[in-house]
N, C-alpha and C positions, 0 to 999 in steps of 0.2 A: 313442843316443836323441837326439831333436832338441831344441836348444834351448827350441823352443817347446813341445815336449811338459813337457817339466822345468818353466815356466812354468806349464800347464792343471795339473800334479800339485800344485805348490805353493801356489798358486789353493786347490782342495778342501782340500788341510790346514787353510790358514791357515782360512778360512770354517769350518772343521767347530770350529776352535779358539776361533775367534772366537763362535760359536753358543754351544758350551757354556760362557764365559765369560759369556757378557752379555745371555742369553736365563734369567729368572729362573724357578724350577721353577713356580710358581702361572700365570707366562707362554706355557707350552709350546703349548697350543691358543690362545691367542691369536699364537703366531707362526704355529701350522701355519694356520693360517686367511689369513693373509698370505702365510705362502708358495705356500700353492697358487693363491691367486687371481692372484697375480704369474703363476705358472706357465701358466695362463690365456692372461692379454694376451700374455705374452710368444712363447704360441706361435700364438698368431695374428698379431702383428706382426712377431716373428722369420722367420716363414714367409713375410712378403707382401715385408721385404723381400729376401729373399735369391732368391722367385723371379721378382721382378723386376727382378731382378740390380741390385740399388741396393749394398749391400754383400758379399763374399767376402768365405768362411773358409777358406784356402787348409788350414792347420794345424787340425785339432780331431777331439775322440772322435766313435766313430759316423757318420763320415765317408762309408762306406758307406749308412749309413739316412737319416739329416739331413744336410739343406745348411749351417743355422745351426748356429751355435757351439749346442753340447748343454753346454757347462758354462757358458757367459755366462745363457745363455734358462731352462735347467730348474733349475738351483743356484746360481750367484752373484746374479744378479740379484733371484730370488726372495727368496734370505737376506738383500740389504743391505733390499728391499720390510720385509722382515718388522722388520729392526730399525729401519727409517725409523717405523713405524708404532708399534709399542713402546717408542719415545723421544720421539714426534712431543711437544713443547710445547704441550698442551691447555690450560694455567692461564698461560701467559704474555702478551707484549702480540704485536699483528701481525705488530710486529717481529722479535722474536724468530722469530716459525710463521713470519714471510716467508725471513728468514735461513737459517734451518733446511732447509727447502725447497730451496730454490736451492742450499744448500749439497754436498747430496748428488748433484744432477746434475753441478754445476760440479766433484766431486773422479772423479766415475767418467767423465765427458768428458773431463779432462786427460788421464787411466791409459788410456783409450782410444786418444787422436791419438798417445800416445806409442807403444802397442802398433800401432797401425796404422803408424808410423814405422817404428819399430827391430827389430817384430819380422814373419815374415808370418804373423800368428793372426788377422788382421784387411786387407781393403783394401776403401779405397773405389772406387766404381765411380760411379754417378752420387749421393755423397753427401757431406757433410760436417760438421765437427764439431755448426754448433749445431741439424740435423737431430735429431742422438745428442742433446741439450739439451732440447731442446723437447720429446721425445719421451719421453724419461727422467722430464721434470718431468713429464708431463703423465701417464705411469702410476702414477709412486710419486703422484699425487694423485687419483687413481681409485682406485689400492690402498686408501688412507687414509680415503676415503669408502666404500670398500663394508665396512671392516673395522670402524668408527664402526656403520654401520648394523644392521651385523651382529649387533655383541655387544649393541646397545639391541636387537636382536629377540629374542635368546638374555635378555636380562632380562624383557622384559615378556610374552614365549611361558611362562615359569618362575616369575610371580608369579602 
């Protein structure tokens, strides 16, 4: 088995471990509601760029059917969406929602360059790191507003 396979296996564990830890039962439809919308962007954006050829996934499942990574775009991604949004800092000051924010792109952009590094589950082709940055901030803050709106429509459609 390849390196990088053993990495994509380890990936779904930890996430599956990490979900059922820190995703509270009263919280479960409000994650899946996050996850799926992530699952959304991500596969329209994962698709636009991979077919034009701005990023390769040399290593990944489904390799045959999809060109993007199938465990970055349909699972990992989605789950950190879902617990960005589930932690997001509603009662605190900007600072904090700014910190917060930025935080989650700046730790999955680091795990990124180094995976495009060290390992080949990841290269770039016409792109680079604060691409992954800007892009990353810019859906978990889509995600965050459409899941906001959401559950205010799931309240006032129910009173």
């Amino acid at each position: 088995m390849k390196f990088e396979t053993v990495i994509l296996i380890i990936i779904w564990i930890l996430m599956a471990i990490v979900l059922w830890r820190l995703v509270p039962r009263h919280k479960i439809i409000d994650a899946h509601i996050s996850f799926l919308f992530m699952q959304v962007i991500t596969w329209l954006f994962g698709t636009l760029v991979v077919e034009n050829r701005l990023i390769k996934y040399p290593v990944r499942f489904l390799d045959y059917a999809y060109k993007a990574s199938f465990s970055f775009e349909y699972y990992l991604y989605p789950s950190i969406s879902a617990l960005f949004n589930l932690y997001f800092p509603k009662k605190h000051s900007w600072k904090s929602k700014f910190f917060y924010s930025v935080s989650y792109p700046t730790v999955i952009t680091v795990i990124e360059v180094l995976l495009e590094k060290y390992t080949n589950l990841i290269t770039y082709i016409h792109w680079t790191w604060y691409w992954s940055w800007i892009t990353l901030l810019v859906t978990l803050l889509i995600s965050y507003r459409y899941y906001i709106w959401f559950l205010k429509k799931i309240k006032r459609d129910n009173i």
